[in-house]
N, C-alpha and C positions, 0 to 999 in steps of 0.2 A: 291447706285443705280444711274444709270446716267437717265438723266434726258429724254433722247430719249427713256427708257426701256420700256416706256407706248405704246408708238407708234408700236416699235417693235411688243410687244405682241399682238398690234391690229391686226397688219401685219399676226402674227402667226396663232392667230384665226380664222381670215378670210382664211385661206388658200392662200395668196395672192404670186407671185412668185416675184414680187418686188415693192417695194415703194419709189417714191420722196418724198423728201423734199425741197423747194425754199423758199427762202428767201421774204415776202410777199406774198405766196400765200397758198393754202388748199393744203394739201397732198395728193398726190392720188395714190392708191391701183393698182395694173395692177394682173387682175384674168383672166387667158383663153384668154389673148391677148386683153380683151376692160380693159382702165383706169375707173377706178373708185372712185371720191373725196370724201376723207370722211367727215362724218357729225362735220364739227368744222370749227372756221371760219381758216382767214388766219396765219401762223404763223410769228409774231414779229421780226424784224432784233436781237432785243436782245437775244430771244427765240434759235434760227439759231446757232447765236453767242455763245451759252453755250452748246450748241449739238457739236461745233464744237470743242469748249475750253475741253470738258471733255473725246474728243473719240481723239482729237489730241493734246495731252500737252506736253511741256518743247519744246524737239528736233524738235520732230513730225513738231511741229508748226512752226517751224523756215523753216522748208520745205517745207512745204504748201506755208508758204507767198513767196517763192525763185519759185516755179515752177507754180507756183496756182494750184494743184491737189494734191492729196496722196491718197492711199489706204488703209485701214485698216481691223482686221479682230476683232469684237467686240462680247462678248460671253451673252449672258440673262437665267441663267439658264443652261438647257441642249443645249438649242439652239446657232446656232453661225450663223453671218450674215456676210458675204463680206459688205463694205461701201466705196463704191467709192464718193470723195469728192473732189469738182470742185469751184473755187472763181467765181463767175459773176458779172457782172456787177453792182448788187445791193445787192450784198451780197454772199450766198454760195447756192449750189445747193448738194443734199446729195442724190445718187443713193444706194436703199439697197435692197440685195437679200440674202435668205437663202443657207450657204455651202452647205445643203445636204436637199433634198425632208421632205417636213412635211409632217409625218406618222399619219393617222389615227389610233385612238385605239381601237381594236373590243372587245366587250362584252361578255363573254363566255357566252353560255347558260349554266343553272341550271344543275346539275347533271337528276335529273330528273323534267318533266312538271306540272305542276300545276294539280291535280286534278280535279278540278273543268273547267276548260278548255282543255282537251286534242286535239293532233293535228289532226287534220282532212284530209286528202288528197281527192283535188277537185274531182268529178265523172269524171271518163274515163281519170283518170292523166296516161301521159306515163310518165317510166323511176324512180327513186326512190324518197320514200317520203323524201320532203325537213321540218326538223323539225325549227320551226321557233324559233329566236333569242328574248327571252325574257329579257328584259333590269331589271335590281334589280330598286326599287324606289331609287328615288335622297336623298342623305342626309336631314336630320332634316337641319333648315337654323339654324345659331349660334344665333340668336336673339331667337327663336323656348325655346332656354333653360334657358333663363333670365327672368327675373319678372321684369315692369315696379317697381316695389316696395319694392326690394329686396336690391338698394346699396340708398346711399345717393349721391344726385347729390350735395351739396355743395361747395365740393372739385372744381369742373370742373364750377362752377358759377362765385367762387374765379379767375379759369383761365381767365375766361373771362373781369372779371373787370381787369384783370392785362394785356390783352392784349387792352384793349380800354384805360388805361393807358399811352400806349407805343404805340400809335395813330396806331395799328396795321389795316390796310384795313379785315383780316381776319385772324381765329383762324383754325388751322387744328387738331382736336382728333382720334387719333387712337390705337383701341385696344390693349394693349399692350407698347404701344411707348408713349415718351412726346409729349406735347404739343409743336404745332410748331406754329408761328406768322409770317403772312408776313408784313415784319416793309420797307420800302420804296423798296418793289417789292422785297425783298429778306426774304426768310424763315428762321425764325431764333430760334431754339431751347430754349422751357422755362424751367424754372427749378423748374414747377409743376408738382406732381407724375402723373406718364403713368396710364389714365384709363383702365378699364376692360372692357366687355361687359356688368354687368351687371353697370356700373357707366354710359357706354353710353346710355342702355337705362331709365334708371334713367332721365338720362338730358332730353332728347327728351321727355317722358311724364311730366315733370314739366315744361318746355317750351312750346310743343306743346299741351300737354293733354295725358290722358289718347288716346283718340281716335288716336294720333300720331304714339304713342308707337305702339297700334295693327296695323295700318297700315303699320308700319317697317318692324312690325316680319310676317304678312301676304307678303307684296308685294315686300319687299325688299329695301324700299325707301318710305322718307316722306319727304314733304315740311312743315317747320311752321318760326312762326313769333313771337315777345315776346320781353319785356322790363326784363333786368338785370339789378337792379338797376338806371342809371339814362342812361344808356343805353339800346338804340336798337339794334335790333339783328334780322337778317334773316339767318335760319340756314336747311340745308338739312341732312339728314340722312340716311345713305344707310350700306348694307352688302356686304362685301369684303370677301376672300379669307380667310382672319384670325380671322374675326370674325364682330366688327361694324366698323361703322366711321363716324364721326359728323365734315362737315363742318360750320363753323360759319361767315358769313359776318358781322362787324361791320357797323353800320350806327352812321356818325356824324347829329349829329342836329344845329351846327354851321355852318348856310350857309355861303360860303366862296365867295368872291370877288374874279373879274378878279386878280388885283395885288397879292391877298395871293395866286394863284394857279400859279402867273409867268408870266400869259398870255399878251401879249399886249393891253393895254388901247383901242387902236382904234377899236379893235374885237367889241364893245358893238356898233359900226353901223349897225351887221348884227338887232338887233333888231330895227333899224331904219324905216325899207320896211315897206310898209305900208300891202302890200299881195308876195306871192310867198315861196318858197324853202329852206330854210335855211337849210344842209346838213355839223355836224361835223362826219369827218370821222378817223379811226386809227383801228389798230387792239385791240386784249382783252387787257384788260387793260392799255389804254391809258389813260382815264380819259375823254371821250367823255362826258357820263353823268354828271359828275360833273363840266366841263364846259358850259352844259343845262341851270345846276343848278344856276352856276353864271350869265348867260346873263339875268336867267329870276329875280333872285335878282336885277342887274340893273335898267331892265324894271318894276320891281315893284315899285324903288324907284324914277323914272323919269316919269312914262307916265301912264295914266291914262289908262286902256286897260282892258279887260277881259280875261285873259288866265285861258284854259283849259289845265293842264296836266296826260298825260296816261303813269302812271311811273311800272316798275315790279321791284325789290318794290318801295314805294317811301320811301328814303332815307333821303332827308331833307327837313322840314316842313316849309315855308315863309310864315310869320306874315304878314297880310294886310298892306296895305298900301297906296299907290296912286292907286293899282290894285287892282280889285277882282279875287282871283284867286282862283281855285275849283281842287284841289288836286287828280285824280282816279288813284285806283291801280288795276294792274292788276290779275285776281281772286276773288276778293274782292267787287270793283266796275264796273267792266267791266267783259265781259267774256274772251275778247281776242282785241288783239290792235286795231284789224279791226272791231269791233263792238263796241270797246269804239269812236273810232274814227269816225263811220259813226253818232255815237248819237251826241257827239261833235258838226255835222253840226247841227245839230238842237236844240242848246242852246245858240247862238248869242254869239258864240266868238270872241276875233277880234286877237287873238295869240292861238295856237292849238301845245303841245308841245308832239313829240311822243316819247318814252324812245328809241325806236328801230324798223328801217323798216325794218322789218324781211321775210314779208312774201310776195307772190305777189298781196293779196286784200288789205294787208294795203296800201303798196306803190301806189295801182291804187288813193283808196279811200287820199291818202293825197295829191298826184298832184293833182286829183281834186277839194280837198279843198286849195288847192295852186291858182288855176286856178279862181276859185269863190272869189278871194277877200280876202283869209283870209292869214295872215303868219304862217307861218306851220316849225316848229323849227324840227329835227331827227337826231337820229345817222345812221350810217350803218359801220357796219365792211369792209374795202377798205385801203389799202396801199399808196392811192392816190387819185386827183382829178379825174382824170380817171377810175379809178376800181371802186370809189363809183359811178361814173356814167354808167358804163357798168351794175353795179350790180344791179342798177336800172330798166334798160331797159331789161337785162339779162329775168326779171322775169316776162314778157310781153310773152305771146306766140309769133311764129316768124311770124304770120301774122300782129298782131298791134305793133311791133317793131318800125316800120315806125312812123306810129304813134307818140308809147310815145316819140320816140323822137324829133317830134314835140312840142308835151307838155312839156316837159322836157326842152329845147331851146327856150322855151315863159314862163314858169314858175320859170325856177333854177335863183337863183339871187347869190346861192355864194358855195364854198366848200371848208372849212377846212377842214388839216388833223394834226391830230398830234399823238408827239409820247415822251412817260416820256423815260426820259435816267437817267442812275445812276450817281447823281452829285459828282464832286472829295470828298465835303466837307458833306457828304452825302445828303438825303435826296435824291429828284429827280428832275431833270430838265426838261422842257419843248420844243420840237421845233416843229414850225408848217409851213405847208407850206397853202398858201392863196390862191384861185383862186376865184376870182370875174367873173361872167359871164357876161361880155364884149360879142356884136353883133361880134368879131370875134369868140370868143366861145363859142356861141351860135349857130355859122354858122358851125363851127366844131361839134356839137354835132346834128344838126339838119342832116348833110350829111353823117354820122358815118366816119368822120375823125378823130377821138381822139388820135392817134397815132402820130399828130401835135399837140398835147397839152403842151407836154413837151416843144417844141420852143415858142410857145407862155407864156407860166409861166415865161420862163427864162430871156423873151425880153421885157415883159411886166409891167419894173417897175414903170412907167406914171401912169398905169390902176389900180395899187394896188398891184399886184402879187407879191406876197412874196416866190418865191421857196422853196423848205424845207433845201437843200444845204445851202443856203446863212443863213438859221437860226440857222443851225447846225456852221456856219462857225462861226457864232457870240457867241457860247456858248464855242469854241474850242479859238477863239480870250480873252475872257474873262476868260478863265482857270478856267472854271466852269465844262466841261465833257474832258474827255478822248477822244484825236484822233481819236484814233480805234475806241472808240465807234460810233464816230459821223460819219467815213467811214460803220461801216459795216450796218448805217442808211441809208446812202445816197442813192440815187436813181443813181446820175451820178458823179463818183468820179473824173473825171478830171473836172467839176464845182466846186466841192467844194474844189479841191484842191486851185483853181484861187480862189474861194471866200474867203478863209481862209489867203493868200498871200494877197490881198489887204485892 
């Protein structure tokens, strides 16, 4: 199944008459002539990059790169979609529409009506009675027919040691099918026997509890948390199509350093500020979090400081040290970012670290705690130093726009972005681009001119500014990532060309 087929089917579902996809940005649905983004964040240049590697291979591809466009006709099922596919400037741009109108399916009515209900026609109805369409109940759900107690989860406990093993970030179970491992951002087939449904709900009530399990098979989906062996583990479980299926996120407990993640040493001055904005940004799965993680390991082992962090979940545990630091998770110890974080102000922090500004009270309540003295560490899903700061202000109603971006331009002190690329010799590599907020932009964010941001990153290497180009240039110079890769990253490809040449 290619890898675009999820999206498709969103497509399908929704009724939508066509969908983009661009390269750093949300996909969005066009129903009835208005666009509509869907709920997920941006998608990844890599992401883009394998949407395009699997719907145009060998020839295809050669043609694509010769014209920059091709069109293709790609089949899901019964369903088949035109896919007009475009290079841009920061990657690929993927227009997709259904060959033929998506049919609704109507429901026959019953041979005959319920008994107990018969149809009734309104008083003083003109013209004939309309007998109404009574829908059958919906299928028993496949969890419905399993017993939390009925397989042995052992088998799929084993999977798990074996994929924390084989430093996998996450385990994927599905009814029917093996075990798959994503081992440096690629999923890779185990050679543990394919669970059933009743092994997956097995897992889930010995992980989560008993109470998990009925939550599954009642609602469809459960969250829980739990140690396998000398492992932790945050795992979701939900009913699909064919029956169950058990996400597993591993958590390491070995907080890692700037240098073991790759990152550049000088990074650990964003914990230097004494107050303001600290904002790492990338798309899913860049490894924002776990570069959190390292700054605040740093600042634990240098500076005497009180940090609070609001993690969903927290993944790794820092042993005290020169800090005191107070651990909340979210569900657990908060209710939600924005109410872990309002309490926060009232527990004399002097470092406030958010897992994710997702919403627009969090973000109000952290500028303001940016604003009052404290440093305020977050991620935000953004492509760039620019989109995480639109994203920011984005979530302002349009009358205090002005505003935040006032606070935003007296508050932000810095904005990394990065992004893992798949390294020649495995594993994954790191490139990030830097923007320090320098009173030029500052003056650009405070005027809503950011669309000058890009010349200033790229002019700005006195001030700190590390373009993401020029660090992609330095991993392609080092024969550490693949060209292609690092172009179809790039934001501006005649830069990185020059950067990569000199």
């Amino acid at each position: 199944m290619a890898a675009i087929d999820s999206l498709l089917r969103v497509m399908s579902l929704r009724g939508a008459e066509a969908m983009i996809v661009s390269t750093g940005q949300v996909p969005t649905l066009r129903r009835g002539g208005q666009a509509e983004p869907m709920a997920m964040p941006p998608i990844d240049p890599v992401m883009v990059l394998a949407f395009v590697d699997e719907l145009v291979p060998g020839p295809g591809r050669a043609a694509l790169d010769d014209k920059g466009s091709a069109e293709i006709t790609h089949a899901v099922g019964a369903d088949a979609y035109a896919i007009a596919i475009e290079r841009t400037t920061v990657g690929f741009r993927l227009l997709v529409r259904p060959t033929r109108p998506l049919l609704a399916v109507a429901v026959a009515p019953p041979t005959s009506p319920p008994r107990s209900r018969p149809p009734t026609p309104a008083p003083h109805a003109v013209g004939p009675t309309v007998t109404p369409i009574i829908a059958p109940p919906p299928p028993a759900a496949p969890a419905a027919r399993t017993s939390a107690r009925s397989a042995d989860a052992t088998p799929l406990l084993a999977a798990i040691e074996h994929a924390a093993a084989r430093r996998a970030s996450d385990l994927l179970l599905s009814s029917g099918l093996p075990p798959r491992a994503r081992i440096d951002g690629d999923l890779i087939e185990l050679d543990d026997a394919a669970p059933d449904d009743a092994a997956l709900l097995a897992l889930v009530a010995h992980l989560g509890g008993d109470g998990a399990a009925a939550e599954l098979t009642r609602d469809g989906a459960v969250d829980f948390g739990a140690t396998v062996g000398d492992t932790r583990v945050r795992g979701h479980g939900f009913q699909h199509e064919r029956g169950l299926a058990v996400a597993i996120r591993v958590l390491r407990t070995d907080v890692p350093s700037m240098t073991s993640l790759g990152l550049p040493e000088d990074l650990t001055s964003l914990i230097g500020h004494r107050s303001g904005l600290v904002l790492i940004a990338g798309p899913t799965g860049s490894g924002k979090s776990t570069t959190l993680v390292a700054l605040v390991a740093h600042l634990n082992h240098t500076r005497a400081r009180h940090v609070i962090t609001l993690e969903d979940p927290i993944e790794f545990l820092h042993a005290p040290d020169r800090c005191l630091i107070h651990q909340r998770e979210i569900g657990r110890h908060a209710a939600s970012f924005a109410t872990g974080l309002r309490a926060a102000l009232r527990e004399a922090p002097d470092v406030i670290v958010v897992g994710e500004l997702r919403d627009p009270e969090t973000i109000a309540i952290a500028a303001t705690a940016a604003e009052t003295g404290h440093l305020v560490l977050g991620t935000v899903h953004a492509a760039g130093a620019g989109g995480a700061i639109d994203r920011l202000i984005d979530a302002y109603p349009p009358h205090q726009q002005a505003q935040a971006r006032s606070q935003l331009a007296a508050t932000l002190r810095c904005v990394v972005t990065q992004y893992l690329l798949p390294a020649r010799s495995g594993g994954r590599a790191v490139a990030i681009e830097r923007v320090p907020i320098t009173t030029a932009v500052a003056a650009l964010i405070r005027n809503d001119d950011l669309q000058m941001l890009g010349t200033h990153v790229q002019t700005g290497r006195d001030a700190g500014m590390v373009p993401l180009e020029r660090s992609l240039a330095r991993l392609v110079r080092a024969g550490v990532v693949e060209p292609a890769l690092a172009r179809a990253t790039a934001i501006d490809l005649d830069y990185l060309e020059r950067a990569i040449k000199s």
